[in-house]
PyMOL Python script that loads the backbone (N, CA, C, O; Angstrom):
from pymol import cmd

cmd.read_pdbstr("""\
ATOM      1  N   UNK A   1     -47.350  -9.882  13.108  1.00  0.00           N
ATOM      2  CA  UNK A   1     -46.806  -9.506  11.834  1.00  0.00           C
ATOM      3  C   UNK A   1     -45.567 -10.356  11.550  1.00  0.00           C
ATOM      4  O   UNK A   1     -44.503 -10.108  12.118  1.00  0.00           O
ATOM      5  N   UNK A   2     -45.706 -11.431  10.613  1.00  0.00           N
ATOM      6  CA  UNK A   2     -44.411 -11.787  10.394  1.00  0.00           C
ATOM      7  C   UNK A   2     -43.467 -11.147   9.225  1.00  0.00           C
ATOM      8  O   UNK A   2     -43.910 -10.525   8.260  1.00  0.00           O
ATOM      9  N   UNK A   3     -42.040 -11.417   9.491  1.00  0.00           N
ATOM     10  CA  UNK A   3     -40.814 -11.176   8.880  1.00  0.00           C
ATOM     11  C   UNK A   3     -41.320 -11.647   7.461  1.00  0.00           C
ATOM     12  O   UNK A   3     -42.183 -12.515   7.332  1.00  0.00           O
ATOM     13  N   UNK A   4     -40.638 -10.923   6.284  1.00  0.00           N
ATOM     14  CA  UNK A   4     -40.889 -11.351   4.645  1.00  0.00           C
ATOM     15  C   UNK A   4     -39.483 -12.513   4.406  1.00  0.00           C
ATOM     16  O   UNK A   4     -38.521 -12.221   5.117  1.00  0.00           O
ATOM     17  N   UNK A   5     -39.328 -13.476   3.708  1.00  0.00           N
ATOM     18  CA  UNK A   5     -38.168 -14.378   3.771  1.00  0.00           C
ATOM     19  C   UNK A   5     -37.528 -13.348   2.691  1.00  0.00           C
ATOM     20  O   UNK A   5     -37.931 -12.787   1.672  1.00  0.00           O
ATOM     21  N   UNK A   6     -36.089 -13.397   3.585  1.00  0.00           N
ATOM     22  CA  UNK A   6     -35.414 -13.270   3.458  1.00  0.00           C
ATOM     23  C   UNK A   6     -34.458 -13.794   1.491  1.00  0.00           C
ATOM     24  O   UNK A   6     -33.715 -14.751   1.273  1.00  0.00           O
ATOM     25  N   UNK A   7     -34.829 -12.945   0.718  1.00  0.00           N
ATOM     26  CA  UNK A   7     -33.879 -13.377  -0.511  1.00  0.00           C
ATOM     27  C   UNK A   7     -32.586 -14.022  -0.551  1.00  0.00           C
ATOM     28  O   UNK A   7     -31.610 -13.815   0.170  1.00  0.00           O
ATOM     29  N   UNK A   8     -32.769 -15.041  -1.747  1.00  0.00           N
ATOM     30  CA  UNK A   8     -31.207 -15.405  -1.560  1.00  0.00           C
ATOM     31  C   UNK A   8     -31.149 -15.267  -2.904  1.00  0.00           C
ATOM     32  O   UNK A   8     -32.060 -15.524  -3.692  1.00  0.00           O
ATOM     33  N   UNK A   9     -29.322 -14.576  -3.335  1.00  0.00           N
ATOM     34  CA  UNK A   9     -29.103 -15.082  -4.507  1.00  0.00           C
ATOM     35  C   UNK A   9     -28.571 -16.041  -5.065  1.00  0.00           C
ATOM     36  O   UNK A   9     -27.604 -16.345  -4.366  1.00  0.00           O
ATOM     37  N   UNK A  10     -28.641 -16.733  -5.965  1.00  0.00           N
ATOM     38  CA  UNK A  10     -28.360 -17.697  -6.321  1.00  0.00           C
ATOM     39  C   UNK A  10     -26.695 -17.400  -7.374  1.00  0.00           C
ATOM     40  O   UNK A  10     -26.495 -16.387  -8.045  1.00  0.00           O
ATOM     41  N   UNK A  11     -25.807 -18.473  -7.249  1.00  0.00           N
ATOM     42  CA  UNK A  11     -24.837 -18.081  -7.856  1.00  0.00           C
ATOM     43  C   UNK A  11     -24.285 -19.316  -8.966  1.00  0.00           C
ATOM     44  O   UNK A  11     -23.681 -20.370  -8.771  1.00  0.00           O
ATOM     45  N   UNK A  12     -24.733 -18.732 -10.055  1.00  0.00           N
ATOM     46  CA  UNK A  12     -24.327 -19.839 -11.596  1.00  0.00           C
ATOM     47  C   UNK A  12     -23.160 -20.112 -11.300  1.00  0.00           C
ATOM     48  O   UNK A  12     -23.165 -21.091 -10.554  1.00  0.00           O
ATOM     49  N   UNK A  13     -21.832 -19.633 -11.566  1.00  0.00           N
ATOM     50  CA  UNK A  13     -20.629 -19.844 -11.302  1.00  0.00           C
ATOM     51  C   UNK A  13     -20.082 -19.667 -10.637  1.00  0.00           C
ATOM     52  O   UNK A  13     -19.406 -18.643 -10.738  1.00  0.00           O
ATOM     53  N   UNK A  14     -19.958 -20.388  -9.615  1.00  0.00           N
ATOM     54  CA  UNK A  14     -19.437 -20.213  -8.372  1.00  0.00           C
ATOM     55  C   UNK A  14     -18.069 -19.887  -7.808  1.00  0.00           C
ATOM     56  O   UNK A  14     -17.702 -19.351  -6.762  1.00  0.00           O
ATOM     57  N   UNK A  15     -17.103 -20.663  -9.421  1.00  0.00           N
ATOM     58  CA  UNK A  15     -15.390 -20.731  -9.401  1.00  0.00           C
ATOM     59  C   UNK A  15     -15.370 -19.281  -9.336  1.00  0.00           C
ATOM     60  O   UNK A  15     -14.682 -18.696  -8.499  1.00  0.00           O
ATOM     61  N   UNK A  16     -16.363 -18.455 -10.496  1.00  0.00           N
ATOM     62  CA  UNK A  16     -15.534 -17.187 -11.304  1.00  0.00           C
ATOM     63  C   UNK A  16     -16.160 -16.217  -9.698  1.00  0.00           C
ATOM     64  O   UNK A  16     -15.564 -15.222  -9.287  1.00  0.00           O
ATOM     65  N   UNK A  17     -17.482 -16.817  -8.986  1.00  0.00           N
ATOM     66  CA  UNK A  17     -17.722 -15.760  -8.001  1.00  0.00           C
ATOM     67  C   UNK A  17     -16.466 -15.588  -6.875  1.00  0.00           C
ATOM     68  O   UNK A  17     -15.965 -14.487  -6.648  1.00  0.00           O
ATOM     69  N   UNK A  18     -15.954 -17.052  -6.085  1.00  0.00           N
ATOM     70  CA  UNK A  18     -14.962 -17.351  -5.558  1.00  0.00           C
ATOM     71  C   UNK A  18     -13.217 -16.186  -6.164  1.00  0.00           C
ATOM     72  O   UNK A  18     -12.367 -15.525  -5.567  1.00  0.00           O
ATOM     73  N   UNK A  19     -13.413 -16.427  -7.142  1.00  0.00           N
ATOM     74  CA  UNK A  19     -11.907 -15.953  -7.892  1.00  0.00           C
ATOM     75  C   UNK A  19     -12.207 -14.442  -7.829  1.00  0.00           C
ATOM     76  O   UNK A  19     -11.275 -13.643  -7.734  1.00  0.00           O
ATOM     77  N   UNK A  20     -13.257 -14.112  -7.870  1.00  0.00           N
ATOM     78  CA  UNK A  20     -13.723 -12.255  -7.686  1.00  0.00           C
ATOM     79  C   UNK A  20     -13.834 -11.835  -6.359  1.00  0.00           C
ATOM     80  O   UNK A  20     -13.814 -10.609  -6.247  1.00  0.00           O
ATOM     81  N   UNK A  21     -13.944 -12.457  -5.328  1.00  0.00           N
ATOM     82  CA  UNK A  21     -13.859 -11.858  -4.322  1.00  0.00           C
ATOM     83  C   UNK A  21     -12.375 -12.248  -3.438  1.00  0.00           C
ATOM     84  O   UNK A  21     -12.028 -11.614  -2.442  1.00  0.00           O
ATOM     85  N   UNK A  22     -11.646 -13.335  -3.979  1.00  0.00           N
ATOM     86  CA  UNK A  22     -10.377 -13.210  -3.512  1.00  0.00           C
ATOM     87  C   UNK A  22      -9.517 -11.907  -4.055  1.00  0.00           C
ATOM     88  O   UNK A  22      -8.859 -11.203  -3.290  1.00  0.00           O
ATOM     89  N   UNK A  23      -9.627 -11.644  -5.715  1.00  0.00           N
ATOM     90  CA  UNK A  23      -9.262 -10.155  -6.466  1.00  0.00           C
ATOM     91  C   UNK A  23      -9.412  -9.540  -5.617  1.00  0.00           C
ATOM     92  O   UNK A  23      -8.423  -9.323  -4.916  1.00  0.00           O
ATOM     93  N   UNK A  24     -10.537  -9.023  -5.288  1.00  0.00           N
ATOM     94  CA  UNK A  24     -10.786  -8.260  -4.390  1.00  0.00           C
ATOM     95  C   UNK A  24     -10.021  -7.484  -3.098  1.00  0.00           C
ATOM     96  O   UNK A  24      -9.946  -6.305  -2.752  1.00  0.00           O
ATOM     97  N   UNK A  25      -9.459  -8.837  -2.529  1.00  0.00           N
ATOM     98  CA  UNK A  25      -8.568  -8.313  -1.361  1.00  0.00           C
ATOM     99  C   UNK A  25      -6.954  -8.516  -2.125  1.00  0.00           C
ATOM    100  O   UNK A  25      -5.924  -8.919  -1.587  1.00  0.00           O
ATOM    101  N   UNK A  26      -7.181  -8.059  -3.625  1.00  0.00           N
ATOM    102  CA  UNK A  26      -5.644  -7.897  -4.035  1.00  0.00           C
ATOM    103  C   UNK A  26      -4.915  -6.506  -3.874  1.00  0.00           C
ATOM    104  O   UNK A  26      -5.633  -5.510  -3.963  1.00  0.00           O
ATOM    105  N   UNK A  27      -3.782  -6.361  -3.682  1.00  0.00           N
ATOM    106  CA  UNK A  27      -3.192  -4.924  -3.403  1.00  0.00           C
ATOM    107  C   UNK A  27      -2.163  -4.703  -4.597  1.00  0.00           C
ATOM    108  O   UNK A  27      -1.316  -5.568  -4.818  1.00  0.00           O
ATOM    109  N   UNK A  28      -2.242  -3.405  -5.461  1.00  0.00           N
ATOM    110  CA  UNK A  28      -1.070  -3.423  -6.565  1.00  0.00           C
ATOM    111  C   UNK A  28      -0.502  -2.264  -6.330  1.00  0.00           C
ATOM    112  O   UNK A  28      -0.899  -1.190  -6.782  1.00  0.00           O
ATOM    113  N   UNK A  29       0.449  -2.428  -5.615  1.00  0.00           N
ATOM    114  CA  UNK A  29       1.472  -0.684  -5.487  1.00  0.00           C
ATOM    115  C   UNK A  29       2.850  -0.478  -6.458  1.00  0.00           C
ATOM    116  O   UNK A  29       3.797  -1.255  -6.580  1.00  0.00           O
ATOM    117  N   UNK A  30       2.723   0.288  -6.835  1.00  0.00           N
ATOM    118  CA  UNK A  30       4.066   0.536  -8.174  1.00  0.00           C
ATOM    119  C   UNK A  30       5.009   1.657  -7.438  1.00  0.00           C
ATOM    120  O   UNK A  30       4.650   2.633  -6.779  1.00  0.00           O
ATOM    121  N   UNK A  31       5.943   1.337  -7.667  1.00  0.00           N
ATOM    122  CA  UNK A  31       6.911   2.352  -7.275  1.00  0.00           C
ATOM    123  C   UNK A  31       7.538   2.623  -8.344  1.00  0.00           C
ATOM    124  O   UNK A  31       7.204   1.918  -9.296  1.00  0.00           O
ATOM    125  N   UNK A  32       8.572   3.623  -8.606  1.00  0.00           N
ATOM    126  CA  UNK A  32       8.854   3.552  -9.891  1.00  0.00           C
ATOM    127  C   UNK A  32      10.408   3.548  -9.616  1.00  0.00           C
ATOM    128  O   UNK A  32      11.117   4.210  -8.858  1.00  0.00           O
ATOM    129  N   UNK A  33      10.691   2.421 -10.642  1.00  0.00           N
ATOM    130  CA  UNK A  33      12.141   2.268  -9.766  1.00  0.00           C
ATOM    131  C   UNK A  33      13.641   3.798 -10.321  1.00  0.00           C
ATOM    132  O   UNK A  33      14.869   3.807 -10.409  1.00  0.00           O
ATOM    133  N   UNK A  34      12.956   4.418 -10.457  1.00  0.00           N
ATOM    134  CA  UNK A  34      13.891   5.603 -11.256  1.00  0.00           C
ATOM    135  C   UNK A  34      13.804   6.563 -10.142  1.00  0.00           C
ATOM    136  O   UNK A  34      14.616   7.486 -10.082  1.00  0.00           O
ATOM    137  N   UNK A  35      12.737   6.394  -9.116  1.00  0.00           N
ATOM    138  CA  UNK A  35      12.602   7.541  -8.456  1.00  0.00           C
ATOM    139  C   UNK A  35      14.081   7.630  -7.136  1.00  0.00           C
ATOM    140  O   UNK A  35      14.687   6.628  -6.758  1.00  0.00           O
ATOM    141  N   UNK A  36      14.300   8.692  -6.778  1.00  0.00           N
ATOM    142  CA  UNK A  36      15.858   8.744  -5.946  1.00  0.00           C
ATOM    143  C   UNK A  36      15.069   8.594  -4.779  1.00  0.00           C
ATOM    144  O   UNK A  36      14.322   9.501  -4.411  1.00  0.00           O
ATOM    145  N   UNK A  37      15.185   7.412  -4.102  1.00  0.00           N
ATOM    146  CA  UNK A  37      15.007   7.277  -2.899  1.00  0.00           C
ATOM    147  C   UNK A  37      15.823   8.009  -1.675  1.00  0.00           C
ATOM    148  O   UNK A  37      15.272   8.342  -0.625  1.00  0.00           O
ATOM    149  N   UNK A  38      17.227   8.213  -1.964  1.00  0.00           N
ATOM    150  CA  UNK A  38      17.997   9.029  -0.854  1.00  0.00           C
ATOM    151  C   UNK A  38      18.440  10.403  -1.647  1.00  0.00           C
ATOM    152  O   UNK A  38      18.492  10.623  -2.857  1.00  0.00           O
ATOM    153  N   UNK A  39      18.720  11.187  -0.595  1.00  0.00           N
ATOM    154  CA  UNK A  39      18.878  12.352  -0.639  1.00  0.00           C
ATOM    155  C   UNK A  39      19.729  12.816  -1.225  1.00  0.00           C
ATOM    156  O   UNK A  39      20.788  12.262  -0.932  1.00  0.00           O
ATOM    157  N   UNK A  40      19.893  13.955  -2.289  1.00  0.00           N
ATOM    158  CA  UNK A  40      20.937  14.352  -2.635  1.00  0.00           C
ATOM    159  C   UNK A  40      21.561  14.977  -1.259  1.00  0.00           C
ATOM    160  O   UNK A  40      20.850  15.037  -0.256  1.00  0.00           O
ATOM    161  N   UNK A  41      23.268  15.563  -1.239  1.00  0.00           N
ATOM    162  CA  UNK A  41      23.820  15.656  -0.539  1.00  0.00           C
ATOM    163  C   UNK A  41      23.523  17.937  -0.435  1.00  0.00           C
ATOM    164  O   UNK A  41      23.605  18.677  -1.415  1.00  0.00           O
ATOM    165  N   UNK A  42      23.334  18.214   0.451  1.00  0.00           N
ATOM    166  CA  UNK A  42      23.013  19.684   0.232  1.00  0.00           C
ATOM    167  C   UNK A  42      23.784  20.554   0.282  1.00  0.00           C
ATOM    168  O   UNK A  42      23.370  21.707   0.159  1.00  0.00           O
ATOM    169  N   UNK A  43      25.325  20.265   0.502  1.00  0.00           N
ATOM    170  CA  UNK A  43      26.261  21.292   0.850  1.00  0.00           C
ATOM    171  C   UNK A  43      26.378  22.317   2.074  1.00  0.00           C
ATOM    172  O   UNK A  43      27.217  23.215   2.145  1.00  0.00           O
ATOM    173  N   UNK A  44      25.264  21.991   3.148  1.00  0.00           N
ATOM    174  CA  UNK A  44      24.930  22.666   4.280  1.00  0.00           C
ATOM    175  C   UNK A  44      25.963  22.138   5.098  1.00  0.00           C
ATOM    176  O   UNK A  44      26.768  21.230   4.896  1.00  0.00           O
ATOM    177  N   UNK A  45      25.747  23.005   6.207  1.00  0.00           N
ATOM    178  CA  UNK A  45      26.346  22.214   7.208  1.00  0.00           C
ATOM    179  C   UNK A  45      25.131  21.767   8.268  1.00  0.00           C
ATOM    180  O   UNK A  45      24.002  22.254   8.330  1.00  0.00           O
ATOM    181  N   UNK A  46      25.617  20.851   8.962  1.00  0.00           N
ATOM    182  CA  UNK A  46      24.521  20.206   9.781  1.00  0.00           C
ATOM    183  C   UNK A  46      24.462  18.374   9.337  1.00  0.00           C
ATOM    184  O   UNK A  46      25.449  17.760   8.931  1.00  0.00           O
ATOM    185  N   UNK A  47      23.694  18.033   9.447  1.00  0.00           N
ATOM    186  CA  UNK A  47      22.935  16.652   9.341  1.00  0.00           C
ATOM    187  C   UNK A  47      22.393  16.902   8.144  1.00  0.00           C
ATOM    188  O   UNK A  47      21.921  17.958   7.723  1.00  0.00           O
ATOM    189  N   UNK A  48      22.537  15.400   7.393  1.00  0.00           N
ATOM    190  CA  UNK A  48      22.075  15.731   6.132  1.00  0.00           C
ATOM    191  C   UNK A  48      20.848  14.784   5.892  1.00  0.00           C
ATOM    192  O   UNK A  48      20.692  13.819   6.641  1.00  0.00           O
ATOM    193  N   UNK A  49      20.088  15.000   5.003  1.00  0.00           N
ATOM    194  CA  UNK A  49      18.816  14.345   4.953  1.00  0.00           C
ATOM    195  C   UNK A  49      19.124  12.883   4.472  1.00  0.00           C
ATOM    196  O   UNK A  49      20.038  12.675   3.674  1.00  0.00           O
ATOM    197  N   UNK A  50      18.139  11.616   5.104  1.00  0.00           N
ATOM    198  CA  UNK A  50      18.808  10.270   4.425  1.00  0.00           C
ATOM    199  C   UNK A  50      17.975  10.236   3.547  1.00  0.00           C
ATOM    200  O   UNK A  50      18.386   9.436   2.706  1.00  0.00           O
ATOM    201  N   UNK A  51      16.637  10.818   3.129  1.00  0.00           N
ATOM    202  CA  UNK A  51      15.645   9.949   2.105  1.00  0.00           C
ATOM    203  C   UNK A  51      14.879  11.386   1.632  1.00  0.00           C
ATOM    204  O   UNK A  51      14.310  12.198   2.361  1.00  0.00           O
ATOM    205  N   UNK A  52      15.023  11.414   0.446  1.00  0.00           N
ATOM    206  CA  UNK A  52      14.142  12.443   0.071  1.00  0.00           C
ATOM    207  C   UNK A  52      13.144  13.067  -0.602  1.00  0.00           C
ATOM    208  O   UNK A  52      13.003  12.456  -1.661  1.00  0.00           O
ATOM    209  N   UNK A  53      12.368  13.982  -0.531  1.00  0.00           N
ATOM    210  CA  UNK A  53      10.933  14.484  -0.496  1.00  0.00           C
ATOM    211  C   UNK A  53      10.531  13.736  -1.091  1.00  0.00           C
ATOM    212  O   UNK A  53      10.042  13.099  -0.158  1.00  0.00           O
ATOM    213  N   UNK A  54      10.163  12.942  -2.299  1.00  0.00           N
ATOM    214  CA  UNK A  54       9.472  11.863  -2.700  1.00  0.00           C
ATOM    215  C   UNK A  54       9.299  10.912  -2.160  1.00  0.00           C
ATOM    216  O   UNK A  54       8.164  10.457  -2.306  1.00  0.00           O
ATOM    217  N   UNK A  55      10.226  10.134  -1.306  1.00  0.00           N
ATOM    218  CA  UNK A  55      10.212   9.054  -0.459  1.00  0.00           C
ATOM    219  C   UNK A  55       9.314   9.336   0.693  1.00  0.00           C
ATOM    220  O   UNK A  55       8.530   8.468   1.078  1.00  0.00           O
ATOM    221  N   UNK A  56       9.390  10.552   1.288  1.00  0.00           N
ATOM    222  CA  UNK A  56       8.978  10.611   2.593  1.00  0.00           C
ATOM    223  C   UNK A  56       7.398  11.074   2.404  1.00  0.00           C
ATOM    224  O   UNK A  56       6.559  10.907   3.288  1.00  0.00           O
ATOM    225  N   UNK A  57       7.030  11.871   0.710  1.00  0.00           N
ATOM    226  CA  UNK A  57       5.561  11.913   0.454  1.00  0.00           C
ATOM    227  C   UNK A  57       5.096  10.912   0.593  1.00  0.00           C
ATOM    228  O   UNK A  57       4.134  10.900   1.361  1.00  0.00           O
ATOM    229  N   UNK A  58       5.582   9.337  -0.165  1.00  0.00           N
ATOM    230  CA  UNK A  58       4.842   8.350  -0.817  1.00  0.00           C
ATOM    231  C   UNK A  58       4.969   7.603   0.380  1.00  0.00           C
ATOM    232  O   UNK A  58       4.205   6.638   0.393  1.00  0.00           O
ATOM    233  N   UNK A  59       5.629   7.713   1.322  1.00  0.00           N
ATOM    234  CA  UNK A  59       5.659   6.930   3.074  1.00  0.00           C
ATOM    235  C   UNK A  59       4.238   7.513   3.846  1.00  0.00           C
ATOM    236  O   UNK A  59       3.335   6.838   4.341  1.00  0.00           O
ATOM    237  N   UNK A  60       4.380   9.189   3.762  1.00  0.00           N
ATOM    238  CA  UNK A  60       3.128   9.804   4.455  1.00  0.00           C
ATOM    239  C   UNK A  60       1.700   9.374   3.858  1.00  0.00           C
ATOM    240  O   UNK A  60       0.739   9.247   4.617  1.00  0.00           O
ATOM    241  N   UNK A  61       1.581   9.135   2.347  1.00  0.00           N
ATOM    242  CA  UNK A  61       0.193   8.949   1.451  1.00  0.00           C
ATOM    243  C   UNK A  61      -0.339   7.655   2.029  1.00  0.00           C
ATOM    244  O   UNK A  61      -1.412   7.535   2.621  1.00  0.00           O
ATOM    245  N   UNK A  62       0.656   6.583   1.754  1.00  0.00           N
ATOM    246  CA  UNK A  62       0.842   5.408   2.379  1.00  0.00           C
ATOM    247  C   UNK A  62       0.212   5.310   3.475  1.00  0.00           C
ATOM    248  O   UNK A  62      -0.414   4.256   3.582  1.00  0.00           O
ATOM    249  N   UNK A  63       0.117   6.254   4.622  1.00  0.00           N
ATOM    250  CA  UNK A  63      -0.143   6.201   6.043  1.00  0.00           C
ATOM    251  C   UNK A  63      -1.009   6.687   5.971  1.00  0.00           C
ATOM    252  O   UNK A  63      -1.787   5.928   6.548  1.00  0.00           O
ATOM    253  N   UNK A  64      -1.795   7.881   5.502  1.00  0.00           N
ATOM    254  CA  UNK A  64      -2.912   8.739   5.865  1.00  0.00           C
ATOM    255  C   UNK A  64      -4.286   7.588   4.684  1.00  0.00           C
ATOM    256  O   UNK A  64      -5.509   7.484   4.781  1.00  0.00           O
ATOM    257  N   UNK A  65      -3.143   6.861   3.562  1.00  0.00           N
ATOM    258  CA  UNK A  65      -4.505   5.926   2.822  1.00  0.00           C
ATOM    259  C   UNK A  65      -5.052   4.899   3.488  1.00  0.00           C
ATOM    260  O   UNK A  65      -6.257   4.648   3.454  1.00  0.00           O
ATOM    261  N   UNK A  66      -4.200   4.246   4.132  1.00  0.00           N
ATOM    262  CA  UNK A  66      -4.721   3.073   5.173  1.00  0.00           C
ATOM    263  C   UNK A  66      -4.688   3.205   6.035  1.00  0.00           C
ATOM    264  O   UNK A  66      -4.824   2.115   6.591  1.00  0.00           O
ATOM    265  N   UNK A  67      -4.505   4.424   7.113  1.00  0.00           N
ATOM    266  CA  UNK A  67      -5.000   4.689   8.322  1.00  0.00           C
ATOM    267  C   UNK A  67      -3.668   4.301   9.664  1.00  0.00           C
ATOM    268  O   UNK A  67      -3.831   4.107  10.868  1.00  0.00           O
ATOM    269  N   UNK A  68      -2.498   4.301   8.903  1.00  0.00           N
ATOM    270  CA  UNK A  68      -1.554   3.202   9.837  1.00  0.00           C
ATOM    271  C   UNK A  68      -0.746   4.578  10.301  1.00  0.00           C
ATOM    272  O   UNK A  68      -0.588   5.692   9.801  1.00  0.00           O
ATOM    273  N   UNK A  69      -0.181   3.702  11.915  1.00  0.00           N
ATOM    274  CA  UNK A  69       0.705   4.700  12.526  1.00  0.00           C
ATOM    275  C   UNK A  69       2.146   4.283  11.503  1.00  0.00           C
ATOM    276  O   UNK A  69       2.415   3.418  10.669  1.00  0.00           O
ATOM    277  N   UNK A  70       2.931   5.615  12.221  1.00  0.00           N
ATOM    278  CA  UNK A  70       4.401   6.048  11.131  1.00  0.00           C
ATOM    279  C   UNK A  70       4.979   4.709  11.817  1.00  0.00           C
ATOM    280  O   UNK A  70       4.840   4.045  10.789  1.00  0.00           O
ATOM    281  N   UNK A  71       5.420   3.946  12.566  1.00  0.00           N
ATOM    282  CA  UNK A  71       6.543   2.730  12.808  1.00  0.00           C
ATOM    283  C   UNK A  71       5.413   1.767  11.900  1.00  0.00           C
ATOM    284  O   UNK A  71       6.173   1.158  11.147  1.00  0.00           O
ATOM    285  N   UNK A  72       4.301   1.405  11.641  1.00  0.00           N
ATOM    286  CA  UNK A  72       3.818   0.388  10.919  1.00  0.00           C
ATOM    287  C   UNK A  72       4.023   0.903   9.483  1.00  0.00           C
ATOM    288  O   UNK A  72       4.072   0.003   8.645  1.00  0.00           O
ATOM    289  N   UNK A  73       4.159   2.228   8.996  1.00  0.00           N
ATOM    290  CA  UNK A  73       4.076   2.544   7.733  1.00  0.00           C
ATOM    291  C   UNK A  73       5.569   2.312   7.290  1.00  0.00           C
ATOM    292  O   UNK A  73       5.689   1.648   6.260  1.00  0.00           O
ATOM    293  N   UNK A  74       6.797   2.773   7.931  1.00  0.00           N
ATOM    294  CA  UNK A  74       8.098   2.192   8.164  1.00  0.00           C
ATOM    295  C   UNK A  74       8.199   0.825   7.526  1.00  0.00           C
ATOM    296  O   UNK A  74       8.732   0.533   6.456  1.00  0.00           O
ATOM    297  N   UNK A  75       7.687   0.181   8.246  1.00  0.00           N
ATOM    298  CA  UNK A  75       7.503  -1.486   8.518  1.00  0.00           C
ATOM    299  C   UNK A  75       7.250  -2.235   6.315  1.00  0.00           C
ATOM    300  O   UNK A  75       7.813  -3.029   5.561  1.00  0.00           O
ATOM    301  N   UNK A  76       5.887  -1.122   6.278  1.00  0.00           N
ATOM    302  CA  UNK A  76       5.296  -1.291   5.740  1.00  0.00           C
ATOM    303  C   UNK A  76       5.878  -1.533   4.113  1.00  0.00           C
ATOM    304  O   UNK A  76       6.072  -2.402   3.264  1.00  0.00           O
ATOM    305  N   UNK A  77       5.984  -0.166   4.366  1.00  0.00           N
ATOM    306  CA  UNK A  77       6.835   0.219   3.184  1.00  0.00           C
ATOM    307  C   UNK A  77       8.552  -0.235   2.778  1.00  0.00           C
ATOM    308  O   UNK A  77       9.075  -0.400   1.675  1.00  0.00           O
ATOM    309  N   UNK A  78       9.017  -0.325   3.912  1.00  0.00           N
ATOM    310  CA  UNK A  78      10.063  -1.283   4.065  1.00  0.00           C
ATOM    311  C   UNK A  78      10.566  -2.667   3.161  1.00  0.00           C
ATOM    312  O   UNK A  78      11.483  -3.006   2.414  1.00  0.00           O
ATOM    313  N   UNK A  79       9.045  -3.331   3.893  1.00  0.00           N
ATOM    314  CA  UNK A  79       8.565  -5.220   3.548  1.00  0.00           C
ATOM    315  C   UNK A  79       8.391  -4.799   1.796  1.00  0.00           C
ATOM    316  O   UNK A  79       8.905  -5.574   0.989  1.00  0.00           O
ATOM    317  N   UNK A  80       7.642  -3.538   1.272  1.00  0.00           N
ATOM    318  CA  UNK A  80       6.946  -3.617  -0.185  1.00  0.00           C
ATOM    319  C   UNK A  80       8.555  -3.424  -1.010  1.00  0.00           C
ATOM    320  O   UNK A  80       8.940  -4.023  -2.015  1.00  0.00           O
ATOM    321  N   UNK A  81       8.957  -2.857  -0.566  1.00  0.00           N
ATOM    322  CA  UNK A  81      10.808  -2.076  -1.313  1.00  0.00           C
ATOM    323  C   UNK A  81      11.466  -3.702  -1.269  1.00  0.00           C
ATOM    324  O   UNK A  81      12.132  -4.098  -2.225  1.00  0.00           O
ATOM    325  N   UNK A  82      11.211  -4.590  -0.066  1.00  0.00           N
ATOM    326  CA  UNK A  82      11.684  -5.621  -0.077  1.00  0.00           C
ATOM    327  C   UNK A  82      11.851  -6.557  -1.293  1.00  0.00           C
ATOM    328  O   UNK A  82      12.694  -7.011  -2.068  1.00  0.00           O
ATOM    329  N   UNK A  83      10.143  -6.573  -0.899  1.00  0.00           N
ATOM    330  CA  UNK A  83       9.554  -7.673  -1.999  1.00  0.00           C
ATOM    331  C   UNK A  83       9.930  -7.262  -3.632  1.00  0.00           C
ATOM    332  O   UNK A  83      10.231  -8.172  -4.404  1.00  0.00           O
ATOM    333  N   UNK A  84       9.895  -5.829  -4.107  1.00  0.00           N
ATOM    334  CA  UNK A  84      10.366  -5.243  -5.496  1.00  0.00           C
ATOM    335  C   UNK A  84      11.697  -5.601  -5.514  1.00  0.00           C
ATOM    336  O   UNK A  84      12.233  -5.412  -6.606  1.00  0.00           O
ATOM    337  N   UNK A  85      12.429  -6.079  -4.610  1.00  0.00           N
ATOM    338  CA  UNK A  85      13.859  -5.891  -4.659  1.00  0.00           C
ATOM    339  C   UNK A  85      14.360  -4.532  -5.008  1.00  0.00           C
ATOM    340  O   UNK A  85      15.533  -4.414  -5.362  1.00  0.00           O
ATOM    341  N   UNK A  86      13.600  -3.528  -4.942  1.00  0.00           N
ATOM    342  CA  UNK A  86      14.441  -1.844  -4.122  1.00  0.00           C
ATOM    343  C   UNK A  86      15.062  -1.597  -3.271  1.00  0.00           C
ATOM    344  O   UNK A  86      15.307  -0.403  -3.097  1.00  0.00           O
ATOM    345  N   UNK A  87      15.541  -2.458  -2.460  1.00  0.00           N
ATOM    346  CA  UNK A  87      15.806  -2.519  -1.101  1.00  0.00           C
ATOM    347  C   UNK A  87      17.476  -2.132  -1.344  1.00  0.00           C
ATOM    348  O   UNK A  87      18.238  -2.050  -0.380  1.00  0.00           O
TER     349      UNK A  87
END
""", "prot")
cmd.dss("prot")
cmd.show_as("cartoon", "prot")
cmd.util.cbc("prot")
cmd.orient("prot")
């Protein structure tokens, strides 16, 4: 019994196929630069929080969306605040 050959597709434009699969591995993350990255101050006593609940959601989403441990999500999120100049 032989194998059926194998299809190929054929590709008209090759630039626009090329330019669609580089898109592809593009990444667009927005932060919004209004959001309070550090903590308001709480009037407690104790240790006070450095970064707060929004920061530390959009750090955790970050980690549980791409699968990364918390020092790479750190890292991660860090390098992106960089690059926005949020830093």
């Amino acid at each position: 019994m032989s194998k059926p050959a194998p299809t190929r597709c054929r590709t008209l434009n090759g630039s626009s196929y090329y330019a669609s699969l580089r898109e592809r591995g593009s990444l667009t993350v927005w932060f919004d630069p209004g959001m309070a990255w550090h903590a308001a101050p709480s009037g407690k006593q104790g240790r006070q929080q450095t970064f707060s609940d929004a920061a530390i959601q959009a750090c955790l989403t970050i980690k549980v969306l791409f699968g990364l441990p918390l020092r790479q999500t750190t890292g991660f999120v860090a390098s992106l605040l960089k690059l926005m100049g949020l830093d």
